[in-house]
Every structure is written in structure tokens, then in C-alpha cells.
C-alpha positions as CSV (number, residue, x, y, z in Angstrom):
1,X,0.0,0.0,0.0
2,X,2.9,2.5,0.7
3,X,4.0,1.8,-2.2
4,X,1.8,2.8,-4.8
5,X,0.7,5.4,-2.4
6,X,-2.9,5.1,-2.8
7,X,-3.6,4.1,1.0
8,X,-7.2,4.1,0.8
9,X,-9.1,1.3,-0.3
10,X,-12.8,2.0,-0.1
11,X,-14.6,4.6,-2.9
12,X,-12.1,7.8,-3.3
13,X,-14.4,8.8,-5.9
14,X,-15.4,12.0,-3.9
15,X,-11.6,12.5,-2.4
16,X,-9.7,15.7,-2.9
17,X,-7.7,16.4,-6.2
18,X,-4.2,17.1,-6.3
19,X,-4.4,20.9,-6.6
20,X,-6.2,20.8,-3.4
21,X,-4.0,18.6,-1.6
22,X,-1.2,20.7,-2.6
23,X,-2.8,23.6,-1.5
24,X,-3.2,21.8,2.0
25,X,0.3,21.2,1.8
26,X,1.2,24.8,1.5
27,X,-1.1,25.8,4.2
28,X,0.8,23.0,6.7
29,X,4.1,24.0,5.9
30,X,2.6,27.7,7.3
31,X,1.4,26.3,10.7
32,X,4.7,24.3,10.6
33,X,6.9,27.1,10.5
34,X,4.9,28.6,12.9
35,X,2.1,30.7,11.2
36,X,4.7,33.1,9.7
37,X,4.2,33.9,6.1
38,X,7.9,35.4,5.7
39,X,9.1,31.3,5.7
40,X,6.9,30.3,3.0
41,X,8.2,33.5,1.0
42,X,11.7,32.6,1.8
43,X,11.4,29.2,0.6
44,X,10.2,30.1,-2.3
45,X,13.4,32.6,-2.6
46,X,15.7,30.0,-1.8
47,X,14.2,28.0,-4.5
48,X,14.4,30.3,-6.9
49,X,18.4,31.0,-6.2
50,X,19.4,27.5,-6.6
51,X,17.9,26.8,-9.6
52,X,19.4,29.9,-11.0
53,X,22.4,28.8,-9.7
54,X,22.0,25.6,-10.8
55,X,21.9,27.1,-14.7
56,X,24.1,29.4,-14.1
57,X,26.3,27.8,-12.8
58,X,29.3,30.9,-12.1
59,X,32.5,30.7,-10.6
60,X,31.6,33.6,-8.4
61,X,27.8,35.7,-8.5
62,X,26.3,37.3,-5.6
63,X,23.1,34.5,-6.7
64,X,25.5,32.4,-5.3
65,X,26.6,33.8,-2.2
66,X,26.5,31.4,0.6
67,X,24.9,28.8,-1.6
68,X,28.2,27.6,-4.0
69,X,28.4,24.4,-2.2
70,X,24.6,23.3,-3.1
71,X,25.0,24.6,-6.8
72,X,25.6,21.6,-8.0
73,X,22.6,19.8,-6.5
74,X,20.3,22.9,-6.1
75,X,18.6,22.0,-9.3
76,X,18.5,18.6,-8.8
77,X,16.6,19.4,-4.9
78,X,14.0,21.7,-6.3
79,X,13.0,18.9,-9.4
80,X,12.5,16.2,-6.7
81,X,10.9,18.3,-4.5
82,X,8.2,19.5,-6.8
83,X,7.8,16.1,-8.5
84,X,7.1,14.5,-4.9
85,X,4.6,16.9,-4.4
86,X,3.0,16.8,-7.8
87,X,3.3,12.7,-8.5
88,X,2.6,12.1,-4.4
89,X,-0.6,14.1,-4.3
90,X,-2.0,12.7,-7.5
91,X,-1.5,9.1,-6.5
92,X,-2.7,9.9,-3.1
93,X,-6.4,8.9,-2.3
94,X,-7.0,8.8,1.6
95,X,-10.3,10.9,2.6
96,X,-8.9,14.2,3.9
97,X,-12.3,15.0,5.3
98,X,-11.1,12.6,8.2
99,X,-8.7,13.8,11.4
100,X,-7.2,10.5,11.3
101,X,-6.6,9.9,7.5
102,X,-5.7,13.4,7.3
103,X,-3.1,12.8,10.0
104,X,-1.6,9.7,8.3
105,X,-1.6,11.9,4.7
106,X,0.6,14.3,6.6
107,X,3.5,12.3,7.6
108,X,4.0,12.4,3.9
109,X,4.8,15.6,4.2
110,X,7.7,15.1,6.6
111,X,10.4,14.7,3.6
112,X,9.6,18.0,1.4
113,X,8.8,20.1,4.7
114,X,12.8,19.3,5.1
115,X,13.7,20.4,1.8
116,X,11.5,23.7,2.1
117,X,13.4,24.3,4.9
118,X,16.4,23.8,3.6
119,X,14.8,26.0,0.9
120,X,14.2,28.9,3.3
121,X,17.3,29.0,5.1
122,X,19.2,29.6,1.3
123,X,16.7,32.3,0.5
124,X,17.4,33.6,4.2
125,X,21.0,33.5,4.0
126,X,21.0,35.4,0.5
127,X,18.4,37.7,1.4
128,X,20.6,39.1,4.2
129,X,23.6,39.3,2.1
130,X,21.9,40.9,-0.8
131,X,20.5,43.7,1.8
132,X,23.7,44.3,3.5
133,X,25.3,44.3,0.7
134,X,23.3,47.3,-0.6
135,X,23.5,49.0,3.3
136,X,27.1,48.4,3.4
137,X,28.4,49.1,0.1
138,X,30.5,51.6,1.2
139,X,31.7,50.2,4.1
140,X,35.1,47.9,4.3
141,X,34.5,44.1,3.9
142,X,35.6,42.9,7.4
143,X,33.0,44.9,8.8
144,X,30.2,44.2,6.1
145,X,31.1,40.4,6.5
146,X,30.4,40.1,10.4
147,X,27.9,42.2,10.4
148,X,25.9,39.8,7.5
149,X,27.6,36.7,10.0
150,X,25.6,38.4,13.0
151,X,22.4,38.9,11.2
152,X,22.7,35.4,10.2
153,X,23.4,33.8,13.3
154,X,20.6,35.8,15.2
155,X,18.3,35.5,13.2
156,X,19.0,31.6,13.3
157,X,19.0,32.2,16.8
158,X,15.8,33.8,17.2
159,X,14.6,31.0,14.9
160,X,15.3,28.3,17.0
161,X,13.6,29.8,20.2
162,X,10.7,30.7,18.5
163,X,10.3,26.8,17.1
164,X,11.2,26.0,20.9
165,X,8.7,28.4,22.2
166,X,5.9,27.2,20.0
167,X,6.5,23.8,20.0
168,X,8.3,21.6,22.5
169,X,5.3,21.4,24.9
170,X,3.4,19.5,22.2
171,X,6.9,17.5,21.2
172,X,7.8,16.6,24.4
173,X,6.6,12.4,24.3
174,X,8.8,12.1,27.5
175,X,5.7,11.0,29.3
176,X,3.8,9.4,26.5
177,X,3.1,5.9,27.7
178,X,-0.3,5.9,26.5
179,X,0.0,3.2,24.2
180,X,1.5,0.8,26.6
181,X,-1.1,1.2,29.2
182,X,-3.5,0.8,26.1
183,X,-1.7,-2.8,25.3
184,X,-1.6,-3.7,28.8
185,X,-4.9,-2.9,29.8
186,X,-6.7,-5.3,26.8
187,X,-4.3,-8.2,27.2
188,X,-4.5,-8.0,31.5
189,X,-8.4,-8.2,30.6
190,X,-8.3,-11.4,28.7
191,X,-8.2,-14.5,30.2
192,X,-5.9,-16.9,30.2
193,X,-5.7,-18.9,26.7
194,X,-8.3,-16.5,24.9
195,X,-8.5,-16.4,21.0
196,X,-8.4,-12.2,19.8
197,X,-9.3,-11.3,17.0
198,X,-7.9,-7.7,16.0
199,X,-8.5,-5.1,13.2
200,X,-7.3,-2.2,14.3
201,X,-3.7,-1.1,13.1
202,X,-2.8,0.5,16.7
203,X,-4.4,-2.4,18.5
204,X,-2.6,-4.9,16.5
205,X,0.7,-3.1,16.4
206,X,0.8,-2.3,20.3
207,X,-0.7,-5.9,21.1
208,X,1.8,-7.7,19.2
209,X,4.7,-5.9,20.4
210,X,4.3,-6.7,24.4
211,X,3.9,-10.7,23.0
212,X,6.9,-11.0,20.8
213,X,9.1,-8.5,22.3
214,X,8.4,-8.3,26.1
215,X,6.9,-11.5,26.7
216,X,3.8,-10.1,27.6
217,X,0.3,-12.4,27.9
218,X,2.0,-15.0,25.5
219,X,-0.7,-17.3,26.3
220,X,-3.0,-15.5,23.8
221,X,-3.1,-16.1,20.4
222,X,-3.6,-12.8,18.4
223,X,-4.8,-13.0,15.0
224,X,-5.2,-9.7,12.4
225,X,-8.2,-9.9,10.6
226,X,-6.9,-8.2,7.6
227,X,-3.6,-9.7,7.4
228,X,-6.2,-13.0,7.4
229,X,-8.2,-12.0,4.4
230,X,-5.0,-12.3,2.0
231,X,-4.8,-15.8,-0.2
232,X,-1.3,-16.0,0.9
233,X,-2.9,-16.7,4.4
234,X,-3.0,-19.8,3.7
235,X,1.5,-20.5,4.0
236,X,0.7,-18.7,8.0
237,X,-1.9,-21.1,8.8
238,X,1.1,-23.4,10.1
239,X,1.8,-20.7,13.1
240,X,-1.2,-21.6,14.6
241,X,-1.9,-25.5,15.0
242,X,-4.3,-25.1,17.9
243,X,-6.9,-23.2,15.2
244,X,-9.1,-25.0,12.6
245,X,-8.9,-22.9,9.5
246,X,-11.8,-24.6,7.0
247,X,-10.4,-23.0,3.9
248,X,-7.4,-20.6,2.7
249,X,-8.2,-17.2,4.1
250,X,-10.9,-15.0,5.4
251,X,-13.0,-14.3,2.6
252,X,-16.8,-12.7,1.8
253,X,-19.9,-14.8,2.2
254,X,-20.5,-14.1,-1.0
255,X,-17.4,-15.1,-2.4
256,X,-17.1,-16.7,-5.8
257,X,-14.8,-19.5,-5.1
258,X,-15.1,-21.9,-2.5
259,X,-11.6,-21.8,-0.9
260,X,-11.8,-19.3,1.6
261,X,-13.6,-19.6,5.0
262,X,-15.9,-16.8,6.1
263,X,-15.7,-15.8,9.9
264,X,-18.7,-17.2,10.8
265,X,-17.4,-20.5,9.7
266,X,-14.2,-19.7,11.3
267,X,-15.5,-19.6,14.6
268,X,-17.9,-22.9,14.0
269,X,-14.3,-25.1,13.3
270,X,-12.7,-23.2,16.9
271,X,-16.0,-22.1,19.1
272,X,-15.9,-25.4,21.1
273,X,-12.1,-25.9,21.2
274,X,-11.8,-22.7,22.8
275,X,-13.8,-22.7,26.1
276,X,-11.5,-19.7,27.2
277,X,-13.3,-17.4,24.8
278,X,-13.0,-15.9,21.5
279,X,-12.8,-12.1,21.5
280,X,-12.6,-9.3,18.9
281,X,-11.5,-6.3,18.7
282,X,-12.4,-3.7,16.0
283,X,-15.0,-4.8,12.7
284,X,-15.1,-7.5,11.0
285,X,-14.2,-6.8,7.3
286,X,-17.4,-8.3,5.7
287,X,-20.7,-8.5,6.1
288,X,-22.0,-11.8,7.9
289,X,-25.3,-12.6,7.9
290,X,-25.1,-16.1,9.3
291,X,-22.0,-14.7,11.8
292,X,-24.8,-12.2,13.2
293,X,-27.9,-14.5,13.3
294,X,-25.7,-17.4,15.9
295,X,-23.5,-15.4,17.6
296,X,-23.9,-12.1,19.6
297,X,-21.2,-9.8,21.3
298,X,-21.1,-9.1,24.6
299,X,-18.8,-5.9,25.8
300,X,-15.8,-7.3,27.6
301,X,-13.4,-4.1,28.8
302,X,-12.1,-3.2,25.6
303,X,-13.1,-5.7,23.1
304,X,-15.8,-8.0,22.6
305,X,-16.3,-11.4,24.0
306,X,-17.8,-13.7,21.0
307,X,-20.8,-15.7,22.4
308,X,-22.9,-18.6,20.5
309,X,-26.7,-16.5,20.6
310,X,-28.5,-19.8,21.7
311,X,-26.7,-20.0,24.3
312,X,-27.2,-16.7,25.5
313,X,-31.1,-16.7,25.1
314,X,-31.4,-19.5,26.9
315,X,-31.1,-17.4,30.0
316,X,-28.4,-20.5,31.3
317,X,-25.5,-18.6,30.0
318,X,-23.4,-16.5,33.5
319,X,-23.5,-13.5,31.5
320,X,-27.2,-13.1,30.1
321,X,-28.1,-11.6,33.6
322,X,-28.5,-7.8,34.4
323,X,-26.4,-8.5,37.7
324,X,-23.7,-11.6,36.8
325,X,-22.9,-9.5,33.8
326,X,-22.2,-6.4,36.1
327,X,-19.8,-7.9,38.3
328,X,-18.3,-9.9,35.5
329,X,-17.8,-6.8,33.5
330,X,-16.3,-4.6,36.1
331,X,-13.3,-7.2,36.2
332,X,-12.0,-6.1,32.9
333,X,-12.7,-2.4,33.6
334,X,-11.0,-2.4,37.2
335,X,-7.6,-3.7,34.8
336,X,-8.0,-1.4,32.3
337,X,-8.7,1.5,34.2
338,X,-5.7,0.9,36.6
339,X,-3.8,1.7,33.5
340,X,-5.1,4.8,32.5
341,X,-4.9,6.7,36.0
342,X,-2.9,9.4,36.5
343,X,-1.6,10.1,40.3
344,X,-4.2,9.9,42.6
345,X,-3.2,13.8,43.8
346,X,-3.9,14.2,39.8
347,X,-7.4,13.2,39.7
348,X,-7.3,12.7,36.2
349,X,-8.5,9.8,33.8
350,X,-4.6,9.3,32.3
351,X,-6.0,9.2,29.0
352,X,-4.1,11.4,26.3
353,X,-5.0,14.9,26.2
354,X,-7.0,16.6,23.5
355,X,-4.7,19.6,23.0
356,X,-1.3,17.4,22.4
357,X,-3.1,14.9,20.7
358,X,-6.2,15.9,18.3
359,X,-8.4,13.8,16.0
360,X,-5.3,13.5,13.4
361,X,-3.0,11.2,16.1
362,X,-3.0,8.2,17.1
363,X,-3.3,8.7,20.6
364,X,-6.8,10.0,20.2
365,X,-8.0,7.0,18.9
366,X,-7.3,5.7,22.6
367,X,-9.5,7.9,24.0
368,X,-12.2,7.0,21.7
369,X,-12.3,3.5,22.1
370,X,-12.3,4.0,26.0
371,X,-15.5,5.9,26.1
372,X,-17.0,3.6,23.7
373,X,-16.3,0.7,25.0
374,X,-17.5,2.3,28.6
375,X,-20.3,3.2,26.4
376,X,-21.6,-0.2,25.1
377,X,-21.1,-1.6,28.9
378,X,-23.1,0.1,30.5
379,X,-25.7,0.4,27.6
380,X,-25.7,-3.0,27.7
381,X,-26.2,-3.1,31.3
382,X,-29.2,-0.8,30.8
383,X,-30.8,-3.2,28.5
384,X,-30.3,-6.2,30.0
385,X,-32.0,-4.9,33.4
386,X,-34.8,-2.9,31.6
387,X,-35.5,-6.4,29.5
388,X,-35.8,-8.4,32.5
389,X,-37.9,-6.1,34.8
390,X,-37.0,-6.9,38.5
391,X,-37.9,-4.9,40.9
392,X,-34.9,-5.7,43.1
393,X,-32.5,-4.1,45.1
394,X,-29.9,-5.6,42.0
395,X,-31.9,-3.9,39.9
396,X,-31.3,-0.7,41.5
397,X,-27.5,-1.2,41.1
398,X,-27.7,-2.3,37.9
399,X,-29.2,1.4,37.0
400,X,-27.6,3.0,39.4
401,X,-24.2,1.5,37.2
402,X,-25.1,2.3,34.0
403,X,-26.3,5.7,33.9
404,X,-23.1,6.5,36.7
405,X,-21.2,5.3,33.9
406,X,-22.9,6.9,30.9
407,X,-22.6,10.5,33.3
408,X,-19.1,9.8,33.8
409,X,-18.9,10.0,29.9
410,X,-20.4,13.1,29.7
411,X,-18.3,14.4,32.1
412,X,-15.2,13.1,30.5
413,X,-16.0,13.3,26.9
414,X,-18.9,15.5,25.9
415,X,-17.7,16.6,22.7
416,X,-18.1,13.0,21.6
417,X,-19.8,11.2,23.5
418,X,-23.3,13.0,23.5
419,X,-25.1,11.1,21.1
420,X,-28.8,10.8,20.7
421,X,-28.6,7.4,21.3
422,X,-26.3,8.2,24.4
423,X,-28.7,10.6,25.9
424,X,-31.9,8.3,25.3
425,X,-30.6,5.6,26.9
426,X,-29.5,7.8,30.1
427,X,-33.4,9.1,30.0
428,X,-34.2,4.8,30.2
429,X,-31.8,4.3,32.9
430,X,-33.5,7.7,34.9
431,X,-37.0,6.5,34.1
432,X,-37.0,3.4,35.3
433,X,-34.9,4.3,38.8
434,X,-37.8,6.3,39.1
435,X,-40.2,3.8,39.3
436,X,-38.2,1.4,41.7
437,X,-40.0,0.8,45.1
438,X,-36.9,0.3,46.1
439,X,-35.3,3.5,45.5
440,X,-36.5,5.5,48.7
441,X,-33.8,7.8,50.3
442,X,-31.1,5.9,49.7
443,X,-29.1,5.0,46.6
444,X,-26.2,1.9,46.6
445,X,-22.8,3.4,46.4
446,X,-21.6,1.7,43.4
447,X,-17.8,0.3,42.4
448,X,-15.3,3.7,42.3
449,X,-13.8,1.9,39.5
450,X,-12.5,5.3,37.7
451,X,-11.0,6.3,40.9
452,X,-13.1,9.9,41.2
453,X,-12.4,11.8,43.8
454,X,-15.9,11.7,45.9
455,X,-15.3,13.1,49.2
456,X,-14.4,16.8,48.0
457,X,-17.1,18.2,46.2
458,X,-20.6,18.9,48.1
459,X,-23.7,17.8,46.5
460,X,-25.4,20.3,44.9
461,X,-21.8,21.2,43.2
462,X,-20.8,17.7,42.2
463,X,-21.5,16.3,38.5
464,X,-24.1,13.6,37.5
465,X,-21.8,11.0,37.7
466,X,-20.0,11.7,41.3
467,X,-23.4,12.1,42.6
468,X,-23.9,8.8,41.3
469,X,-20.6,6.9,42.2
470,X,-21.1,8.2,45.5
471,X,-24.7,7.5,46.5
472,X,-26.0,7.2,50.1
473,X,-28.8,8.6,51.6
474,X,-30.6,12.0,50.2
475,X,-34.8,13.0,50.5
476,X,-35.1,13.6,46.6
477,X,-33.6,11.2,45.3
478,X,-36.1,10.5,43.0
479,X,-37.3,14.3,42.2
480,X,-33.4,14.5,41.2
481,X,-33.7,11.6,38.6
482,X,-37.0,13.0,38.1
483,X,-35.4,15.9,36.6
484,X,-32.3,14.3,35.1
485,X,-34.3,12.1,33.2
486,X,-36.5,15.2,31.9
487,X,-33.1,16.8,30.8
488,X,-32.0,13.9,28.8
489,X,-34.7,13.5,26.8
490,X,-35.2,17.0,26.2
491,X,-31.5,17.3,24.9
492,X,-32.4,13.8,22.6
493,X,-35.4,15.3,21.2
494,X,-34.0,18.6,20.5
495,X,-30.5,17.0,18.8
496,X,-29.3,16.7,14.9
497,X,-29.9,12.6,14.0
498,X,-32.7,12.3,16.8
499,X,-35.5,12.0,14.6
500,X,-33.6,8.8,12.8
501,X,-33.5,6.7,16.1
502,X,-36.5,4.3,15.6
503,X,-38.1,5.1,18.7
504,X,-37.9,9.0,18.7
505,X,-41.7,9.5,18.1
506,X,-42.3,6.7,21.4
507,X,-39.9,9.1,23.3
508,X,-41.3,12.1,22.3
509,X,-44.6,10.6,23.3
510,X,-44.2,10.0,26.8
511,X,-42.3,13.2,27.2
512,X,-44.5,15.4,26.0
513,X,-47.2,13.4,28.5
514,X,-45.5,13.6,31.2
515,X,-44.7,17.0,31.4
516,X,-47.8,18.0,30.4
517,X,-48.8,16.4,33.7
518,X,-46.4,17.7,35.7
519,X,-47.7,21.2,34.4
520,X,-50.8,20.4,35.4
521,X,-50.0,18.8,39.1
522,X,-47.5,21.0,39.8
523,X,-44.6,19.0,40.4
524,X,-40.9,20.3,40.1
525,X,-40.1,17.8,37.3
526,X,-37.6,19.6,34.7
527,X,-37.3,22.1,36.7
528,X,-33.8,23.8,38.1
């Protein structure tokens, strides 16, 4: 794929053209050089005066000044740098329109941004000389040399310290272990002997390095999806002797030969064999049908534990219970989250920070699978209890859990985790704690599994979630929920994509209902 530079292999029908991804090129090489316009110009100079001192080609010419030991590759340096950037951005087809894709189209950049660069500091150093040489013209050469030698070296000087200034907070990875505790906190999670199934590139990369190079959860095989949907599959197969493969490689279901296997069938020839459990992590590359109408995934920390569906309905399976799969969940989560604390005194999740790592790194992507994975626990926490309908002091917890957890999310991550379906489900999880009998003036204090600092803050000041976490004894209780659960579904009713959730008009419904009543009885419900 890096080699024929077209890294994308979905539809790039709609993908930026090359004149555009040049211009986006220009524009980086701005905010690289610090937002200041006079570098661009510079380069540009620079460019200029070694290719006319490439042609040129004199013993001695004030073009040349500075630059005689490049005039014999000058020309050669700007030809290759503008056919990279004309022949790279034609070939190039990743979706800019994404952080992350953007972000991996940008390292690209890394080898011309040297040679504009390079570029600037030749159109610098003749600048100078040129305009001294006009100032000084008059003045004896020892004194017009170190006086261009000075402007050099403070501008260089004053060049550095600005880079410095602007950017060694953000290039400072002295304390970026985020990918470690990333690896270490999926493969603690698993148990012993699992089967993983991976198709992300950081999860893959990250996992495989603590099992082949520090010896880390060797007992666990780790398979890449995508590496397994290549016919040449078929000469790794032998790596693995404990696994079944029924066919060459990991095809389509709608495949037209009948050599490959499709995951479905995969996991029929290994389900059995495997009684430690099958796990995946990341999407499967094709469509299954058959895959999704026998097995169902249940959230386990941060992947997905692969279980046969009969099994599951038949209510005999450990986790198909609102409260076995709470406490079997929170094992995974109490390993994971271990490794992404900071200091206690820090109070902070230890997950990468938004303003050294934005949407175009890698680290990010951490982030975003912890609050979705914390995400699909407890929403399927919610479900499960809701399905089952006990009135039971479980029960309780079992809400109590998952809305504290969907709260914590907002907390942590509203930018991306408020979703329609995200604030729905916390208006479920609300309604239904409100019409617990058991729910009086006390609410269970619940695992601290995120470590949040709950002593601190007083009530009325503390967020959703530490009001959750914390629990105990209060005489609203229930006007609180009352009013959370109000807020929720207000927010889902009033946000872009609501209306395409199936049950929007059901939700809008009781809403409207309810508060009607309350505007009639008087009641404090949505109310501040």
C-alpha cells in the first residue's frame, strides 16, 4: 500500500484532487513554521536562487553567495521536491475530510517540509547578504562580513527559540506511555488462553509488540483480521496448530470461489475448542449474515467477548443476567482503568490529552475507544436490566451503574460522546430508577472503578456522575432523577440525527405526557 501510495481502499471517488491537496500542503508547511508567512516567502526565494544557480552555474555571483556548495545539487533538490509533491498528491487517495486519515496523509509531508526548509534557510541566507550588501556598500569588507555573519546567526538564533517556544510542549513524548497502558490494559483483561481477533492497526501493532518482544500475555493467540483476508494466508496457517482454518483465508460470504472460510465458519471449526473465549477487537471486514444470526457480542473491557446467541437466550449462560454480567464486567474495567490513572493527587483519567493529541494522532483514537467501549457496557447493562424487569434491590444497582457510567462519559467526553442514542438511553436508565419501590432515600454506592475523587465536592456542586458513584442517603432522590431524566430527553429530542432513532416519536410521546402532567400537578419535574 505505501508503495503505490494510494492508502485508501474504499470509494475515493469524492476524495480531494491534487491541486487541493497541494494547496493543504502549502497551508501545513505555514502552521509548521509557525504561522509566519515570511518562511513560505523565503522558501520560495531560496528555491528560486538554486535553480538559477544551478543554470548558471558561475565561478563567483552574488546569486550564489552562501549557496556555491549546493550549486551543484540545487537544481537537482527543487526537481525532486516538486515532483514529490506533484506525482505524491496525484497518487494519493486517503479521505482528507477525516482527522485520522488526514493525520496519516501528513507524515507524507515530513520529507519535502525538510527540503522547504532547507529551501528557506538559502533564500534567508541570500536575502541578508543581498541587503547588507546594498547597506554596506560603502563600508570595508571585514565589517560588512560580520555584520551579515551576525544577522545570520541571530536570526538563526531567534529562529530556533521561536520553534522551541511554540512547539516543544506538544513534542515533548517524555511521558507518553499511552499506548502501553492501552496494550496492557486489553491483554491483562483477557483470560488466560483466549483467541483475539484484531483489526485495528494500533491495536494490533501495540498488542503484538508486548507478545513478541516483552513477553507479555504470550498465552494468547492474536490473530489480524486483515492480514487473514489475504490468499497468501494460507502459508501462515502453520503458526497456529491449535486453530481450525476450513479454507485458505478469510473471505466474503458471497465469495465466488469456495476456498476461503468466512468468519462465521471460522468460529464454528474453533467455538468449542476454545472454552477460554473468542474475543474481537475492531469490525469485522465483511458482512456476515449467518455470523450475526448465531452469535452475539457481549462488551468485555475493551473488546468483545464472542458468544454462541442460543446459548445466550437460553437465560443459562453467566452472563445473560442484568447482575452476573455487572460484576463480571467490572473485572475487565477495574484492569484497564488501573492503567489509564494518573496520580491519585492528579485526579485525572490518564487518557491522552485533547490539546497534544487531536483527531489526526493516534493517541486520540485511545481515548475513543475508552469511552466507547464504557459506552456499550453500560448500555448494555441498561438493556439487559430494563429487558428483564426486576424490581430488586440488584436492579437498582444495575441502573444506578449504568447511567453513573454513561454520566461519567459526559463528564469526560462531551464533545463526543453525547449522542442521541447516548442521551436516550441515560433518559431509560433515569425513568425506570424512578419507578423502583426500592429506591427511597437511599441510593447503593456503586464500584469507584475510575478512581473519582468523591469526598471533596458537596452535593449540589458535584457532577451527575459523582453524585452517582457516590450514592448514600438524600430525600429527593427520585425528584433528582426525576429531573435528570427530563433533561436527557429534552436534549435527545432537540439534537441533529434524533428523529432517525426508531423510537424518537415513542420518546417524544411519553415526554410530551409527562410534562404536560407535571404542568398540570404542579410537580418540580424539569425544573432547576
Amino acid at each position: 500500500d505505501y508503495g503505490t501510495l494510494r492508502l485508501y481502499s474504499g470509494n475515493d471517488d469524492g476524495s480531494e484532487g491534487a491541486w487541493e491537496r497541494i494547496g493543504l500542503y502549502a497551508q501545513d508547511f505555514i502552521v509548521a513554521s509557525g504561522n509566519n508567512l515570511f518562511v513560505p516567502v523565503f522558501s520560495v526565494v531560496g528555491m528560486g536562487v538554486m535553480l538559477i544557480t544551478a543554470v548558471r552555474r558561475p565561478a563567483r555571483s552574488s546569486l550564489a553567495s552562501g549557496s556555491t556548495a549546493l550549486s551543484g545539487v540545487g537544481g537537482v533538490l527543487v526537481v525532486s521536491h516538486v515532483c514529490y509533491l506533484v506525482v505524491f498528491h496525484s497518487l494519493a487517495n486517503l479521505p482528507l475530510s477525516n482527522p485520522l486519515l488526514f493525520g496519516i496523509h501528513k507524515r507524507f509531508w515530513l520529507h519535502p517540509h525538510i527540503l522547504s526548509f532547507l529551501f528557506t534557510g538559502v533564500g534567508i541566507n541570500y536575502t541578508l547578504h543581498s541587503v547588507t550588501d546594498l547597506l554596506f556598500k560603502h563600508t570595508p569588507t571585514i565589517i560588512s562580513n560580520r555584520v551579515k555573519t551576525g544577522l545570520v546567526v541571530t536570526f538563526a538564533l531567534i529562529s530556533l527559540a521561536n520553534s522551541y517556544w511554540r512547539h516543544f510542549r506538544v513534542s515533548d513524548q517524555s511521558d507518553n506511555n499511552y499506548f502501553h497502558n492501552y496494550a496492557k490494559g486489553i491483554l491483562e483483561a483477557l483470560p488466560t488462553g483466549a483467541l483475539f481477533f484484531i483489526n485495528y492497526d494500533q491495536q494490533w501493532t501495540s498488542v503484538r509488540y508486548f507478545q513478541q518482544c516483552e513477553d507479555v500475555r504470550t498465552d494468547i493467540t492474536s490473530i489480524n483480521l486483515s492480514m487473514m483476508s489475504y490468499p497468501w494466508w494460507k502459508t501462515k496457517k502453520v503458526l497456529y496448530p491449535h486453530i481450525t482454518f476450513p479454507g485458505t483465508h478469510y473471505t466474503n460470504s458471497n465469495r465466488d470461489d469456495n476456498t476461503g472460510f468466512t468468519f462465521y465458519q471460522l468460529l464454528e471449526s474453533n467455538y468449542h475448542s476454545h472454552p477460554e473465549g473468542i474475543f474481537v477487537g475492531g469490525r469485522l471486514n465483511y458482512p456476515d449474515a449467518e455470523y450475526n444470526a448465531n452469535y452475539i457480542e457481549i462488551p468485555h473491557g475493551m473488546t468483545r467477548r464472542i458468544v454462541k446467541r442460543n446459548q445466550y437466550d437460553s437465560s443459562n449462560h453467566p452472563l445473560s443476567k442484568h447482575d452476573s454480567f455487572r460484576r463480571e464486567s467490572l473485572r475487565p474495567w477495574r484492569v484497564i482503568s488501573r492503567y489509564h490513572q494518573r496520580p491519585s493527587e492528579q485526579r485525572s483519567n490518564g487518557l491522552p490529552p485533547l490539546d497534544m493529541y487531536p483527531p489526526e494522532t493516534w493517541e486520540w483514537t485511545i481515548t475513543r475507544e475508552f469511552f466507547d467501549h464504557l459506552i456499550a457496557r453500560a448500555s448494555h447493562l441498561l438493556d439487559l436490566t430494563t429487558r428483564q424487569q426486576q424490581n430488586t434491590k440488584h436492579a437498582v444497582t444495575s441502573l444506578v451503574e449504568a447511567a453513573a457510567w454513561m454520566e461519567y462519559a459526559l463528564d469526560n467526553d462531551a464533545e463526543k460522546s453525547a449522542t442521541p442514542a447516548l442521551m436516550k438511553n441515560l433518559g431509560i436508565a433515569y425513568m425506570n430508577l424512578v419507578r423502583q419501590p426500592h429506591v427511597t432515600r437511599r441510593l447503593p454506592a456503586i464500584d469507584n472503578v475510575f478512581d473519582i475523587d468523591l469526598d471533596s465536592a458537596d452535593f449540589r456542586s458535584s457532577s451527575n456522575s459523582v453524585i452517582l458513584f457516590r450514592g448514600g442517603e438524600r430525600a429527593d432522590w427520585k425528584a433528582w432523577a426525576s429531573q435528570r431524566w427530563s433533561e436527557c430527553w429534552k436534549e435527545f429530542l432537540e439534537m441533529d440525527g434524533a428523529r432517525k432513532d426508531e423510537s424518537y416519536r415513542q420518546v417524544k410521546k411519553i415526554y410530551n405526557q409527562v410534562m404536560k402532567s407535571a404542568r398540570s400537578s404542579g410537580p418540580a419535574v424539569g425544573r432547576g
